[in-house]
Legacy VTK file of the C-alpha trace (Angstrom):
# vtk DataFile Version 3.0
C-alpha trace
ASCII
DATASET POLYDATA
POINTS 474 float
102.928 96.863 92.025
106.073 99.088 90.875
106.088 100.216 95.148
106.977 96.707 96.007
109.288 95.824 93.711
111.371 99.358 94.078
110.840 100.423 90.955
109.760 104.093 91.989
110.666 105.649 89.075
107.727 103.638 86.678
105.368 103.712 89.644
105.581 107.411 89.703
105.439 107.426 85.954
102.378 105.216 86.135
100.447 107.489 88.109
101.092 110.178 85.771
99.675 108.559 83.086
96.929 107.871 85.259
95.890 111.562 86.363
96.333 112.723 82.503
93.371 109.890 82.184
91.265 111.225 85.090
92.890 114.295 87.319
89.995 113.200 90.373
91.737 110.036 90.284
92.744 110.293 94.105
94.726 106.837 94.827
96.823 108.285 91.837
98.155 110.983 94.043
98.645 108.731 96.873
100.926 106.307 94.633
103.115 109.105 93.414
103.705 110.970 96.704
104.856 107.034 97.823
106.824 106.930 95.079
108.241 110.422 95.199
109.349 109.914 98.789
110.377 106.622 98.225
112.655 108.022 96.299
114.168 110.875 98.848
111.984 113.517 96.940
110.073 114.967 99.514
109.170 118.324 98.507
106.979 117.087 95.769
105.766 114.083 98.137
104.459 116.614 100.366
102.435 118.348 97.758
100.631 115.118 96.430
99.560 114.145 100.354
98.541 117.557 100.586
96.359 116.555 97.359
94.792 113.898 98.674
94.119 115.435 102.078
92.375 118.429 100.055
90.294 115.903 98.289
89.732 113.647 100.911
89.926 116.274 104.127
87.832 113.453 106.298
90.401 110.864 105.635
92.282 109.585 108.585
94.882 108.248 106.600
95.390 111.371 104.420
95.784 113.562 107.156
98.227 110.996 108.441
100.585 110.638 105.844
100.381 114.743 105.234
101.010 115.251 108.792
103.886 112.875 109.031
105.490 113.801 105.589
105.133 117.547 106.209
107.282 116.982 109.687
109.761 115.104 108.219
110.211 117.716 105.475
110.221 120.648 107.488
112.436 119.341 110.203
115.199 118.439 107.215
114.618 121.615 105.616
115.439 123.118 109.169
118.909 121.164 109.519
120.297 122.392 106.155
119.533 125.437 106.977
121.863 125.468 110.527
123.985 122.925 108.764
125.626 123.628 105.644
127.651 121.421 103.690
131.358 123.018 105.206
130.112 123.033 108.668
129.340 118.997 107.976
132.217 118.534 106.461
134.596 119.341 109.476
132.862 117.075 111.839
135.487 114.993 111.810
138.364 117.342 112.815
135.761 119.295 115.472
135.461 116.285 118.297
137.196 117.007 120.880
137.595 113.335 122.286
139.018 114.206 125.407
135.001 115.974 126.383
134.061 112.043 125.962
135.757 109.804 128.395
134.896 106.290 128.955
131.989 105.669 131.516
133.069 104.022 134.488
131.428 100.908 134.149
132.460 100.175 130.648
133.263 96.154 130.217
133.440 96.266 126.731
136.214 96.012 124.028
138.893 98.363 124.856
141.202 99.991 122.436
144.960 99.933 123.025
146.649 103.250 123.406
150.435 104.399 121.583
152.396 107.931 121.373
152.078 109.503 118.086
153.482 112.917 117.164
151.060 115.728 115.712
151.596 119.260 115.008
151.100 121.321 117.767
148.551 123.369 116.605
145.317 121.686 115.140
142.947 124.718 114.364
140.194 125.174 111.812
140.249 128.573 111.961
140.517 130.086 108.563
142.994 132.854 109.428
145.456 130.478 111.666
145.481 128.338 108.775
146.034 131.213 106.278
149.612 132.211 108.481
150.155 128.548 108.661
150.747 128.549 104.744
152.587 132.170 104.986
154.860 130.194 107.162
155.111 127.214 105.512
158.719 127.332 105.699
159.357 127.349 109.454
159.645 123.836 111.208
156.230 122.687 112.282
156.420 121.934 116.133
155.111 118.719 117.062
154.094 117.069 120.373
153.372 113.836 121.418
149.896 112.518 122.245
147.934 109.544 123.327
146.111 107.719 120.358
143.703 104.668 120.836
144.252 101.954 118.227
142.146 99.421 116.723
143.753 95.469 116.909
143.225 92.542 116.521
141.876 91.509 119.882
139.808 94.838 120.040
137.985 93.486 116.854
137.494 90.178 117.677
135.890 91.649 121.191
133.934 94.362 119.321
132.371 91.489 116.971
131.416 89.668 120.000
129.979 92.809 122.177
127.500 93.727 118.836
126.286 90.483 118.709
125.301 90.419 122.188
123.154 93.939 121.225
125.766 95.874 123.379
126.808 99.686 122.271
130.067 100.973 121.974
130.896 103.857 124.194
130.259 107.584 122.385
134.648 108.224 122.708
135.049 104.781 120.682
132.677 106.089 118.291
134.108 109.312 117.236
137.570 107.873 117.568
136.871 105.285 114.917
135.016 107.099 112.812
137.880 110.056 113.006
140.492 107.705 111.827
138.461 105.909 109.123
138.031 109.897 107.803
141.864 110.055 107.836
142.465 106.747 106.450
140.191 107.044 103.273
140.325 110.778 102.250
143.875 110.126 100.412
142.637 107.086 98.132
141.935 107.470 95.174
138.240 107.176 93.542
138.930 103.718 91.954
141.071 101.946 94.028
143.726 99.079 92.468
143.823 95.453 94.380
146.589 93.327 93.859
145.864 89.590 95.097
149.182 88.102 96.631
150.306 85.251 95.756
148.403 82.498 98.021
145.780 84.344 99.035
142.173 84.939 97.836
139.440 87.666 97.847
135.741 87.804 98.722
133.317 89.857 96.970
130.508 90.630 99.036
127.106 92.914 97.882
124.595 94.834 99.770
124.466 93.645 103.751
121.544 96.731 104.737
122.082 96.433 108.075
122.104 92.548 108.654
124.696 92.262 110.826
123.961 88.919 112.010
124.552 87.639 108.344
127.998 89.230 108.187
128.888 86.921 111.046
127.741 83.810 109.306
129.703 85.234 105.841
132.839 85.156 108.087
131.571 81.757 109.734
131.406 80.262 106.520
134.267 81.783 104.744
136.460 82.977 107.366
137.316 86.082 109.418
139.356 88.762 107.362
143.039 88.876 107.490
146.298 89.681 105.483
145.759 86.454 103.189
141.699 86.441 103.009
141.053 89.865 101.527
137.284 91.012 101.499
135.905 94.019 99.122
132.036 94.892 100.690
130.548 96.330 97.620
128.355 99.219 99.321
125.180 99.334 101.102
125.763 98.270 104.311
123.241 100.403 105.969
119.739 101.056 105.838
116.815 98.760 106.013
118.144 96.215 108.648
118.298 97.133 112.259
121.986 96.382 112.726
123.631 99.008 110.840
125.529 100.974 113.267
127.158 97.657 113.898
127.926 96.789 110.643
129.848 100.026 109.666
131.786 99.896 112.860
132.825 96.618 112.306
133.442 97.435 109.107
135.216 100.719 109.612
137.201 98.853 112.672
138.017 96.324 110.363
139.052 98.491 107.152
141.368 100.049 110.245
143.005 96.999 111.032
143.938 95.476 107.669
144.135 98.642 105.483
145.504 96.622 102.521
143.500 93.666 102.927
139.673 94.854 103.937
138.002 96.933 101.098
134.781 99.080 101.228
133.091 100.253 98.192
130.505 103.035 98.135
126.633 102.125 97.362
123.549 104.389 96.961
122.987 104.066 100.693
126.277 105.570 101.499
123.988 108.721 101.537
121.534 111.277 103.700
118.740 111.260 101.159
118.953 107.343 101.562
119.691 107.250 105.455
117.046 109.462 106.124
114.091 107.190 104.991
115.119 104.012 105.201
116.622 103.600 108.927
120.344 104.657 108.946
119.280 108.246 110.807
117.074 107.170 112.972
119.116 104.391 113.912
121.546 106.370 115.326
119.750 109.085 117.016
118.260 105.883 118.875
121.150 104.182 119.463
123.159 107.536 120.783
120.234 110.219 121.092
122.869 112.537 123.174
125.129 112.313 120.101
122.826 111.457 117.357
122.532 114.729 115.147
126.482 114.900 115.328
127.245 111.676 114.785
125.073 111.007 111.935
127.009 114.409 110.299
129.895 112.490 110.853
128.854 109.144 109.290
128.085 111.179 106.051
131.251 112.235 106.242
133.118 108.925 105.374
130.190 107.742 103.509
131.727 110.662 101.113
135.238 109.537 101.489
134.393 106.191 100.579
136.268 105.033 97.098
133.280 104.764 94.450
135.156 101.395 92.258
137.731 98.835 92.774
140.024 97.147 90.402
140.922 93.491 91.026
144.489 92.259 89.154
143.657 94.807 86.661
140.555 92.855 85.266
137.594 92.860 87.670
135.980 95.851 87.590
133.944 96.576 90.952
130.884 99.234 91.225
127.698 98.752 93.151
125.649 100.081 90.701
126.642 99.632 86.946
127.605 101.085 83.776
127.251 104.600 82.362
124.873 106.474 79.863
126.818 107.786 76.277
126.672 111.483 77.330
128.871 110.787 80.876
132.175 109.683 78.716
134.357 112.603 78.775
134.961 112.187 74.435
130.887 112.269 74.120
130.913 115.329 72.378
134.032 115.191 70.736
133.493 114.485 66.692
135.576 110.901 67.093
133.818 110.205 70.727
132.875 106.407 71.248
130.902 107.814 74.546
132.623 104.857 76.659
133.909 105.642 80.028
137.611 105.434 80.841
138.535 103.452 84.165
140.851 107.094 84.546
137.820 109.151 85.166
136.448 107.427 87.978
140.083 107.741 88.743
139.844 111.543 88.825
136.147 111.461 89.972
136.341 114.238 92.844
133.857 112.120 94.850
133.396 114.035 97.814
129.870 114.410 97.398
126.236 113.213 97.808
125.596 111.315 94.644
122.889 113.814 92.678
126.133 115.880 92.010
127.735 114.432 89.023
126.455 111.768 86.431
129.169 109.610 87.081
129.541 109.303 90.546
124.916 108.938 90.168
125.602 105.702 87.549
128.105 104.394 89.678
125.750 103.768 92.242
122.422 103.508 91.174
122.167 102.004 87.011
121.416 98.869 86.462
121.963 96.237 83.778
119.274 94.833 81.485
118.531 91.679 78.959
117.925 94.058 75.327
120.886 95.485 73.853
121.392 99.250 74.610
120.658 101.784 77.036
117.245 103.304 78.618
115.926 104.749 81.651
115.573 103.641 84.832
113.030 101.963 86.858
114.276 103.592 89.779
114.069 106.869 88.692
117.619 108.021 88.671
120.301 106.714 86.529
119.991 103.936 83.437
119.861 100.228 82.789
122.183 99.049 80.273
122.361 96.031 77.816
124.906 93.365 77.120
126.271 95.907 73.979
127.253 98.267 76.419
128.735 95.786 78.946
130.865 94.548 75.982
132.122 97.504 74.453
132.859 98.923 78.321
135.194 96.117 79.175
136.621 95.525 75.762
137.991 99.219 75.709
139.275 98.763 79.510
140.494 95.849 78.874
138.759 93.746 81.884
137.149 90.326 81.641
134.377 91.156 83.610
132.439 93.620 85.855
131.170 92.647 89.640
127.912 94.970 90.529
125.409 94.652 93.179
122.395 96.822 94.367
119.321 94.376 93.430
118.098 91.611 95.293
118.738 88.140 93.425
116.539 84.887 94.694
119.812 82.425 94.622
121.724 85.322 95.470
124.041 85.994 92.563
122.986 86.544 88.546
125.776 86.100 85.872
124.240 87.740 82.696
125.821 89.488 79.630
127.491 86.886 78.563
129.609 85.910 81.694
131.009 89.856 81.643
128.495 91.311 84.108
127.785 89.775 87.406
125.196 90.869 90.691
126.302 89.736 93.767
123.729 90.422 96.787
125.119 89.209 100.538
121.389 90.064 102.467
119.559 86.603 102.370
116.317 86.923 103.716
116.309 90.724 102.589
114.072 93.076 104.937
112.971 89.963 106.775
110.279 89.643 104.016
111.661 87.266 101.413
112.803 83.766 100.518
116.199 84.949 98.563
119.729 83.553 99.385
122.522 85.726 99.941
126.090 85.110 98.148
129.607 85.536 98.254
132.715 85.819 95.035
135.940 83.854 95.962
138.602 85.263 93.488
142.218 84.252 93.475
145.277 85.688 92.114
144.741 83.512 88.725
141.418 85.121 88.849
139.566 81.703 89.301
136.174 82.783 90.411
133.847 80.674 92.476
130.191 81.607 93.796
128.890 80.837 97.204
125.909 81.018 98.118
123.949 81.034 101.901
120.907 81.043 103.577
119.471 83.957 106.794
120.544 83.220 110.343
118.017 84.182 112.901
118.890 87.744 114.637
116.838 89.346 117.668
113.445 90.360 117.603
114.021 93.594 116.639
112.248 94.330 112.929
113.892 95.372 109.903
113.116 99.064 108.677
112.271 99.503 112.881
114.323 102.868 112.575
112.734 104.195 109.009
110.774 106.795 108.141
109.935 105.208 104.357
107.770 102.388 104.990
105.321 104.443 107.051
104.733 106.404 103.638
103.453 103.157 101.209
LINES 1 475
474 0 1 2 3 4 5 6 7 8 9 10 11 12 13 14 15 16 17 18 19 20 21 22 23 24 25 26 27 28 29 30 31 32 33 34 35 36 37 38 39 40 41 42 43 44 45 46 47 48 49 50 51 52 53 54 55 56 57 58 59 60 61 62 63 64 65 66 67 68 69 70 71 72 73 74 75 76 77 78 79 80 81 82 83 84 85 86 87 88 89 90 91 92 93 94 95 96 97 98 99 100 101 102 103 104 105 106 107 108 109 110 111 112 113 114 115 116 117 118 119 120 121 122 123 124 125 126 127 128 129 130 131 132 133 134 135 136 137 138 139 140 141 142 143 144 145 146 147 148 149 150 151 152 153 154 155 156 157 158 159 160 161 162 163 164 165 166 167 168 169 170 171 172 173 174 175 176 177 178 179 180 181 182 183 184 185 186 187 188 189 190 191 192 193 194 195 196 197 198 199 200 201 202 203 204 205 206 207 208 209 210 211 212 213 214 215 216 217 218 219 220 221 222 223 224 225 226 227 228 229 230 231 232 233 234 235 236 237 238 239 240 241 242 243 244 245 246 247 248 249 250 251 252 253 254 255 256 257 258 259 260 261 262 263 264 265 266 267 268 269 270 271 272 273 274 275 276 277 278 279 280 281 282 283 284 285 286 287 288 289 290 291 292 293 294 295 296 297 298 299 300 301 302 303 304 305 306 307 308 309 310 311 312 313 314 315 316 317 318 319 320 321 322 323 324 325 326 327 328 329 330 331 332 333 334 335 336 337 338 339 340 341 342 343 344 345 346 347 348 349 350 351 352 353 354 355 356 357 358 359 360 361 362 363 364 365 366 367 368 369 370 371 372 373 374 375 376 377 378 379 380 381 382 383 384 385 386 387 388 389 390 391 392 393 394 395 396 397 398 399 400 401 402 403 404 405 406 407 408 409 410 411 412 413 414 415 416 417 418 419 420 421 422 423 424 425 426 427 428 429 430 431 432 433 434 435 436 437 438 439 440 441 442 443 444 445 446 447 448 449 450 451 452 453 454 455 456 457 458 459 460 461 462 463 464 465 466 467 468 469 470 471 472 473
């Protein structure tokens, strides 16, 4: 069945062909409204369950998945229309940490505290800000404030405290995810990683929330530091029940070794995403006085997240995959070759939810495929691509091969196009529901590659997808 195997896109398009068959068919409606939501389009969900409940109006389970679907729509609908997309966007620089103090009883990790100097005023207001640039030439007046700091012993602590199922306070929260904003708004789209000399980098794939195997990953191949450089190649929420502690360990960690500790953006990175499949609800469990604001935030350096990595120049890393003809910016010129240039996801304003541009959508969500050339999706959204279209992509960029992730692989990495185009998925075990090994990439500066593979490590009995609203809906 398509639904299973996450291929929403055909299962939707199966049902289609079904109804033009017989419109009475009724389990057709049902299939597409899973797949529809399944795949964050709600809206049209809504009006197949609403099909099936006219059909069937005695059916408990019709009126169930209606009822549920048409809440979850409305009360989304309801927060865009409060929230807009500025208002979200300024999360970060409207926490006032100082209305969040510690709670007395706190024994956690603590975060050291230095002096920093900041300009005096810090105002959002559109008409302060407009003087501020009529006055650009006076001397900004600076004062000198209290910062907390992530270290090394604060990580170390913080790994520690999630494991034992322990929440950081709400102040830690917002301070973290305030700097993180700070830290990754000025990098670029595709970010460039030089190895040094005597060290090595790990490639990791999707995690979804498994925080449990992230500890065995730095178990087995050692905790991050200036000479073991890690790139996480994008969904690290969603699905597993840990993903509020994988982001902050991540985010703490990206923190502490800037230059060392790499995050790349996947198709989870996003609210369609986080609101079916755990990320939202997660946190409005985990901090239900905070949860509405703090999920804003999240979204907010989801966005700021780089979308690609470059490894000595060679290794290209995306989570998703290659690009469709018409995305090149030469398509329509007369002498086009419709390739992507590694300076466009350079330039890629990405400072978005994925829908809005076809690159930053292919980035995250295409996926490769055995025949030559390029044709929908599965999914839904974005394209699978051949072993042409690997070729020609790194020939013109001039890389030896491309790192992807986003699909679950049974020994937990697939090398494929000729050795140019390889998956790399770090959630063994995935969704507590398979058999699959996870893996890891060592690459050194010589760009010797090695492949790692590991098996799940028990976590506490608390249920992947426990936080989703998705898997009530198939």
């Amino acid at each position: 069945c398509h639904l299973y195997t996450e291929s929403y896109g055909a299962a939707r398009d199966d049902a289609n062909a079904a109804l033009e068959l017989d419109p009475n068919f009724i389990k057709a409606y049902f299939r597409r409204a899973a797949a529809l939501f399944a795949m964050g389009k709600l809206k049209e969900a809504r009006a197949d369950y609403r099909e099936v409940q006219r059909r069937a109006p005695r059916d408990a389970m019709a009126i169930k998945k209606y009822t549920e679907c048409d809440k979850l729509y409305r009360r989304i609908q309801f927060e865009k229309a409060i929230d807009s997309d500025v208002d979200r966007k300024r999360v970060s620089d409207s926490v006032d940490l100082t209305k969040f103090p510690l709670p007395e009883d706190y024994a956690g990790p603590q975060m050291p505290k230095r002096t920093i100097k900041v300009p005096k005023s810090t105002s959002l207001d559109k008409e302060q800000s407009e003087d501020k640039d009529a006055s650009s030439d006076k001397e900004v007046e600076m004062v000198e404030v209290e910062e907390e700091y992530v270290d090394l012993p604060f990580v170390q602590s913080l790994a520690e405290w999630f494991r034992d199922q322990k929440n950081l306070p709400v102040r830690y929260m917002y301070a973290i995810l305030i700097q993180i904003v700070k830290l990754l708004r000025p990098l670029p789209t595709m970010v460039d990683i030089t190895v040094p000399a005597g060290s090595v980098i790990t490639v990791c794939g999707d995690v979804h929330g498994q925080y449990y195997d992230v500890l065995n990953i730095f178990k087995l191949n050692g905790f991050p530091s200036e000479t073991l450089l890690y790139l996480f190649n994008g969904d690290f929420v969603d699905r597993g029940s840990f993903s509020v502690e994988v982001i902050m360990l991540f985010f703490s960690l990206k923190l502490l070794y800037p230059n060392a500790f790499f995050l790349n953006r996947g198709n989870h990175e996003s609210i369609d995403m986080n609101q079916l499949y755990g990320f939202e609800g997660e946190v409005r469990h985990k901090y239900p006085g905070q949860g509405k604001r703090m999920f804003d935030l999240f979204q907010e350096t989801f966005e700021a997240l780089p979308v690609a990595h470059l490894i000595q120049e060679k290794v290209f890393v995306v989570h998703g995959g290659l690009y469709s003809r018409e995305t090149a910016k030469n398509a329509n010129q007369p002498d086009g070759d419709g390739v992507v240039r590694l300076n466009e996801l350079r330039e890629l304003s990405r400072f978005y939810q994925p829908s809005h541009s076809k690159l930053l959508c292919e980035s995250l969500w295409s996926d490769p495929q055995t025949a030559n050339g390029r044709a929908p999706n599965p999914r839904g959204t974005a394209i699978q691509y051949g072993p042409d279209v690997t070729k020609e992509f790194c020939d013109t960029n001039n890389l030896t091969m491309v790192i992807r992730s986003h699909q679950q692989m049974d020994e937990g990495y697939e090398i494929a196009h000729d050795g140019r185009m390889v998956t790399v998925f770090s959630a063994p075990n995935y969704c507590d529901q398979g058999t699959n090994k996870g893996a890891y990439i060592r690459i050194t500066p010589e760009l010797e590659t090695t492949y790692h593979k590991f098996t799940a490590v028990p976590h506490p009995n608390v249920k992947a997808m426990a936080y989703a609203n998705a898997n009530r809906f198939m």
